[in-house]
N, C-alpha and C positions, 0 to 999 in steps of 0.2 A: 254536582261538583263540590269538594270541599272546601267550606269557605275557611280560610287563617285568619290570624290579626295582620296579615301583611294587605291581604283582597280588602279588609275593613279599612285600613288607613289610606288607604289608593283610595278608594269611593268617599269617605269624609275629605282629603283633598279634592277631591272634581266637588262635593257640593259648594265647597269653603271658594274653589276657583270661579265657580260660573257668576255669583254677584260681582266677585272682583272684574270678572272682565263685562262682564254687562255697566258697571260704572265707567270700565276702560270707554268704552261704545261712547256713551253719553257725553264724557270727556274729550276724547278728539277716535274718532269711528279708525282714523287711520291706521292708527296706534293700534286698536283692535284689531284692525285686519291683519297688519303684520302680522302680529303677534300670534295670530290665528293660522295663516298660511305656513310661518315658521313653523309651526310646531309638526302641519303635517308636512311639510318640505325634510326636517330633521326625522321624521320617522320614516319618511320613504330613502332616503339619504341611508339609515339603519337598516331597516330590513334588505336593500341592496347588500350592504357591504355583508351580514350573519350570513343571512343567503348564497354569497359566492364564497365567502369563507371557511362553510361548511358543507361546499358543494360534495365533497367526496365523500363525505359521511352521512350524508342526510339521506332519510328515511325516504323519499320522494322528490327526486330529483327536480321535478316541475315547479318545487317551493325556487329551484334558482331561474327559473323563468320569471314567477311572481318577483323576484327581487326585481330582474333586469326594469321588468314593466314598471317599477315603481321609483326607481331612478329616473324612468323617462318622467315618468309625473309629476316627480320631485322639482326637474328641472325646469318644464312648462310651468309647474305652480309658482315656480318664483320667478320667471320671467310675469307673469300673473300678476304677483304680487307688487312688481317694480313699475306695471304700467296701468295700474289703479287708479281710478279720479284721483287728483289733487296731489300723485306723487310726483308731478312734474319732471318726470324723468322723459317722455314720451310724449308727442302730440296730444295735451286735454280733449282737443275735440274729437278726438276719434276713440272710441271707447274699446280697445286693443285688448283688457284683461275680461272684458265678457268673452268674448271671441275667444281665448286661449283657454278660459274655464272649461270650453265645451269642449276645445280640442282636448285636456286634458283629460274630462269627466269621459269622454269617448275613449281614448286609447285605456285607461283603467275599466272601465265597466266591460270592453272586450277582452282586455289580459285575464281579469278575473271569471269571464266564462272562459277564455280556454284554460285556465286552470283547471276549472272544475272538470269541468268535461276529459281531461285527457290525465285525470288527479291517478286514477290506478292503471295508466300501464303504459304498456314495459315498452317503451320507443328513446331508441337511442338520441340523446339531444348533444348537438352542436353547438357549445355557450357561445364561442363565439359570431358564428352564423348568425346567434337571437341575439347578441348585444349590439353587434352593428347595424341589424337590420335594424333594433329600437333605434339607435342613434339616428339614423336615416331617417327614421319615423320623427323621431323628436324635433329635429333638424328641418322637415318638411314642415310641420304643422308653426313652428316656429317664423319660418323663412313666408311662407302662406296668407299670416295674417301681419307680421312687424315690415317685411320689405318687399313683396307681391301684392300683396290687400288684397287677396284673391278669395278668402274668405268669407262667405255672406256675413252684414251685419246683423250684430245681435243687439245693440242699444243703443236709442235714438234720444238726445236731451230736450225734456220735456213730455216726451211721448212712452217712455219706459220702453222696454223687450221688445223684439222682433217677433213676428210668427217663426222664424225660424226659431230664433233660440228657444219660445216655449215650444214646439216639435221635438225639437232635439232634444229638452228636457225629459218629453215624455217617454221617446226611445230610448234612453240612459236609464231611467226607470223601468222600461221593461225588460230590457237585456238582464238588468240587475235580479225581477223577478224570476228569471230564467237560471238565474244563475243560482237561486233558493231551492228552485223546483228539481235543480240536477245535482246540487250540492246533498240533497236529502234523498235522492236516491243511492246514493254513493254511500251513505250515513256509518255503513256495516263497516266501510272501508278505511274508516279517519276515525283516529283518539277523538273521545269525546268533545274532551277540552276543546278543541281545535273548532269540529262542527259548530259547538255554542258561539265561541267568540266570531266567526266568521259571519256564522246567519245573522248575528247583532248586526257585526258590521257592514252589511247588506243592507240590514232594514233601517238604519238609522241614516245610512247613503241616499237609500230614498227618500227618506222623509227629507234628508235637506235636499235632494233634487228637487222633493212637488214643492219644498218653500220657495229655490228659486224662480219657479214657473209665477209664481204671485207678488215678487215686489213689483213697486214700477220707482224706489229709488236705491242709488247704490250706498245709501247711507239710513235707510230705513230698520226700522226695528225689525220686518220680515226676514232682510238681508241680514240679522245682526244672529236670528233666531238657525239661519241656513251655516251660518259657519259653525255654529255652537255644535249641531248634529255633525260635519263635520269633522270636528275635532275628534266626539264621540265615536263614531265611526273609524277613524284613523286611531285612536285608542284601542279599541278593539281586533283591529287589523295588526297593532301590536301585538296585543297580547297573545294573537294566536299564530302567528309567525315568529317573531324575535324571543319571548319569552317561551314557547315551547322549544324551538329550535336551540333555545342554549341548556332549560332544565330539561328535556329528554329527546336529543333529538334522534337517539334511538326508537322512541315510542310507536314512529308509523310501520318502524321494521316489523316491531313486536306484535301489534295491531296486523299486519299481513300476513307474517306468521300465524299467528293464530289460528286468523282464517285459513290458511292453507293445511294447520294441522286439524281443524275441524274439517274441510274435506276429504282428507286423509284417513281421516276415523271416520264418516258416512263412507267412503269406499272400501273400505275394509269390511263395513257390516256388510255389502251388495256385496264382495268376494265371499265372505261369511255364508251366505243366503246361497250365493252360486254352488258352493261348495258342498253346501250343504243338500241341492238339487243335485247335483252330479253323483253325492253319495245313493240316496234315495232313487234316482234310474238305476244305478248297477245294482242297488238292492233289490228292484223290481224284475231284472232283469237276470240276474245269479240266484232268484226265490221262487218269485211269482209266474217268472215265463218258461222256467225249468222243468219246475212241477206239472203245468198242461201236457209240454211237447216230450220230458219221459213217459207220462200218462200215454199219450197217442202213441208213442214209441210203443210201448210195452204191448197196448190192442192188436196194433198191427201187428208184432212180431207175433202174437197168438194165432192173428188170425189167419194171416199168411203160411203159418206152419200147421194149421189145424183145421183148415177151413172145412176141408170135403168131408171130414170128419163128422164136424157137427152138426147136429140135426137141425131144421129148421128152426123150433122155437129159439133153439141156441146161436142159430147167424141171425135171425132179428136181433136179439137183444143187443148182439156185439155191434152189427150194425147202428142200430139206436145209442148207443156208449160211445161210439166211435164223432157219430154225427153230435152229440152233446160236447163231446170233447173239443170237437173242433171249433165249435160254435163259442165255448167256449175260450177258444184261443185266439180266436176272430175276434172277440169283443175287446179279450186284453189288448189287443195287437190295435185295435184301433183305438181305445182309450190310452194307449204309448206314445203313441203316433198323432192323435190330438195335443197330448200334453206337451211333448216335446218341441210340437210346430204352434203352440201355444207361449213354452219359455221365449224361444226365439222369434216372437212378435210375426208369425209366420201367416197367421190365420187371420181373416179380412173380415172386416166385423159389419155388418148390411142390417142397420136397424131396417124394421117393420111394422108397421102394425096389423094384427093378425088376432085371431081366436083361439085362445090356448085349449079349446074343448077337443078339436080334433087330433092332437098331439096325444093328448091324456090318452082318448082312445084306441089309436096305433099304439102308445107304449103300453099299454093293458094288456094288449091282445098278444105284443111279444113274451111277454111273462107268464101269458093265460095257465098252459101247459105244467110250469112247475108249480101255478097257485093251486093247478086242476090235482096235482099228485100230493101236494099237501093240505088239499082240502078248506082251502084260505079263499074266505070271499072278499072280492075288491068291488066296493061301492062307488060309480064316480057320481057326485054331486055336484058336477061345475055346469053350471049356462050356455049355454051357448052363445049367449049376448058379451062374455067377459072376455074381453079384450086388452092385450098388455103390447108393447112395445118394447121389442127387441128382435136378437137374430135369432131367426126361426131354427137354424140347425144347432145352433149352440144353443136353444131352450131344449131342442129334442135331447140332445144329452144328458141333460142336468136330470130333465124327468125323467128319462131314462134308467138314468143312476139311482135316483131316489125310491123309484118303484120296486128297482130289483133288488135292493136293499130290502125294503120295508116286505117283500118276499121271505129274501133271506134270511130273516132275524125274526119270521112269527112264525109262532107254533103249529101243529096239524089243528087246525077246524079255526086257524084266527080271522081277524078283521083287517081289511085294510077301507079305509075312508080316504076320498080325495073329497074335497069342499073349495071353495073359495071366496073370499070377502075384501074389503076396499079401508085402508088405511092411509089416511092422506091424501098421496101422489103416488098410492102403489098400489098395485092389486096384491095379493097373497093367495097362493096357492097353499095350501094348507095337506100336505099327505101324512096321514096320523095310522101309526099299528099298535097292536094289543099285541107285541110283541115282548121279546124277552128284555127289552131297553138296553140303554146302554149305564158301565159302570161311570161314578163318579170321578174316577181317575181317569179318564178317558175324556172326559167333555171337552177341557180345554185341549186338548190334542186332535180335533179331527179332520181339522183341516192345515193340520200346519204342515211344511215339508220335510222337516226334521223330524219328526215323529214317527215309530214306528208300530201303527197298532194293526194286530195280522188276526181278527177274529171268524172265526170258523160262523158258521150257518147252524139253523134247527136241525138241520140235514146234512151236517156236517161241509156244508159248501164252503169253498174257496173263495178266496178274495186276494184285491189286488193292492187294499190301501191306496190307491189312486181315484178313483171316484169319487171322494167327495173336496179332493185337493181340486181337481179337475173344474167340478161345480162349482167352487167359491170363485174360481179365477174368472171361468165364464162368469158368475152373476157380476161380480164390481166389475168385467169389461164391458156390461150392458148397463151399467149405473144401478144395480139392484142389490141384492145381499140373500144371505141363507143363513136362517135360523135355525136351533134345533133347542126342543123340550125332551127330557127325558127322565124316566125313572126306572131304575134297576127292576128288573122283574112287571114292570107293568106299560111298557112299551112307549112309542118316542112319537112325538110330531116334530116335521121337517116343515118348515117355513118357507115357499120360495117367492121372494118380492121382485116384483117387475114393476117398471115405471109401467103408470097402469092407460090406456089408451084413450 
């Protein structure tokens, strides 16, 4: 907060004030009390009138709830005040302003949680419905203890406080913490200013509530210590009601605003992102699913017009062409078909704990055939003991992906190594090729959506740019990650981390 020379001369006033009125005390306590309760009887009195006054411009309408409740206070504190040992206004022996302190300390410590609590939204308030119902209130707790007595005592002369009134103290005090605890959830939603002054005038509420749980006279120095926090507290209850409400009481608009154009902008990047997915299918889908299904197109229309023609070794081959092709269409078509029921939160995620050795070996085995035709030996190195935790068909994809890649992109006669080892709370799968690597412009791109990287194979193979989008979605929906090392020309390891079992 920015302290001025005005914040400085207000705090050397309150120090230069507290010995003057601690001498008031010593001199005649009465004098002090007055003088004590006036002061917050006049600021509850204030914050009522800014409050309604600026009902239709205020940043948060429930500040004219806050006022209403503090007129009620105002008015109980100086009924309070008037039936005080020794003001003779009122029956001496019956101690009438304990009993009104609690009523009073009750209707404020509950005004000020439902402040909080109902501080951001948006509910239409009936001032009048809340003022007369305080009235009522005020009127009850008033009528209760001066001309029913229906009220439990709270001080007995000679014997100090009731159990009641210290209970009741102590629930005044916790309502109060309650009301710290929700006030500072809200924090994002209220001018600074506001929060500070508020949470002061909370804890310094309390402290003179636990003081008055400890006197046992109503002219003791405890009692003298409980209004001083008081005062403090009602001071600060100014400062963040009356004085922001007149220097900015646009500011909670501004404060809300904010927030909502900070929303605004986090929703614009998820349309951003959506948008940017929508682009990326139809590219997949006017690129990558065009080139298969002309491909098949074209076999067939050969083979259909030319079949009885051709000699055996030549319907093998076209046959074999035909079955790759579709195989390969089959794969796009289901890594489409995962990703898309993947965008759309479609896909049911079944953690497990399982041995990732037998997946490795099934996805081997589907690749075996073009590792067999380019001559690429695949080593798997993993235990059978290593165990990871996750969904078992969303891990079969990922390796899935990663193998056929690490196919795709090494030379006639390369290496491929699968390994595995224990990092923390993960296992790593580790699949490493002596392949052609990947370029430096390319790294940070390989999993993004927005990206469009379309690299061909050693064999000139096709690709979908979806597989390794696909993989990073799966690993962080299984709480894991994918890594990737690489060097131009001298081939890449793919990292894949599973929380390890």
């Amino acid at each position: 907060m920015k302290f001025s020379k005005i914040n400085l001369i207000g705090y050397i006033l309150i120090l230069v004030m507290l010995p003057l009125l601690y001498y008031t005390s010593r001199i005649n306590f009465l004098l002090f009390h007055s003088i004590s309760e006036m002061f917050g009887i006049i600021v509850s009195c204030c914050i009522f009138i800014i409050a309604w006054v600026t009902r239709k411009k205020s940043g948060n309408k429930y500040f004219v709830l806050l006022g209403i409740a503090y007129l009620s206070v105002g008015i109980i504190d100086f009924f309070h005040t008037l039936s005080y040992s020794g003001m003779n206004l009122f029956d001496s022996r019956i101690f009438y302003a304990n009993q009104l302190w609690i009523g009073a300390r009750f209707l404020e410590s509950g005004s000020l949680l439902l402040f909080v609590i109902f501080f951001n939204r948006k509910l239409r308030l009936h001032y009048a419905v809340i003022f007369y119902s305080y009235m009522l209130v005020t009127c009850a707790v008033l009528l209760s203890v001066l001309y029913f007595r229906i009220l439990p005592v709270c001080f007995v002369a000679g014997q100090g406080q009731t159990e009641f009134k210290i209970i009741s103290e102590y629930i005044i005090v916790a309502v109060l913490v309650l009301c710290i605890i929700v006030l500072s959830g809200k924090k994002s939603y209220i001018e600074p200013k506001i929060f500070y002054f508020m949470t002061a005038s909370f804890i310094f509420t309390i402290v003179s509530e636990f003081s008055f749980t400890l006197y046992s006279d109503n002219f003791g120095i405890i009692n003298f210590f409980g209004h001083i926090f008081k005062i403090i507290s009602f001071y600060f209850i100014y400062k963040s009601v009356i004085e922001m409400s007149l220097e900015a009481p646009f500011s909670l608009v501004f404060s809300e605003l904010n927030r909502r154009i900070q929303e605004i902008s986090e929703l614009n990047m998820d349309l951003e992102i959506s948008n940017k997915t929508k682009n990326k299918f139809f590219a997949i889908i006017s690129h990558d699913l065009k080139n298969p299904v002309n491909g098949l197109n074209g076999l067939l229309n050969v083979v259909s017009r030319d079949w009885e023609r051709f000699p055996e070794n030549e319907k093998k081959f076209y046959v074999d062409q035909l079955f790759l092709s579709s195989e390969k269409l089959l794969n796009l078509l289901n890594n489409l078909l995962l990703w898309s029921r993947n965008q759309m939160d479609k896909l049911e995620i079944k953690m497990e704990l399982f041995s990732i050795n037998q997946i490795i070996i099934n996805n081997i085995s589907l690749v075996s055939q073009d590792a067999v035709n380019k001559k690429i030996e695949i080593k798997n190195e993993i235990n059978e003991d290593i165990t990871v935790k996750a969904d078992r068909n969303m891990t079969d994809v990922v390796i899935r992906n990663i193998i056929t890649n690490a196919v795709k992109f090494t030379d006639t006669n390369g290496l491929i190594t699968i390994s595995a080892k224990h990092e923390k709370n993960f296992a790593v799968i580790d699949i490493a090729d002596n392949g052609i690597g990947i370029p430096l412009q390319y790294m940070n791109k390989l999993f993004g959506i927005d990206s469009s990287i379309h690299r061909k194979g050693t064999d000139e193979e096709e690709g979908t740019g979806l597989g390794l989008i696909l993989c990073k979605d799966f690993m962080e929906k299984n709480e894991g990650d994918i890594r990737v090392v690489s060097e131009e020309g001298k081939g890449s390891v793919f990292s894949i981390m599973f929380p390890a079992g």
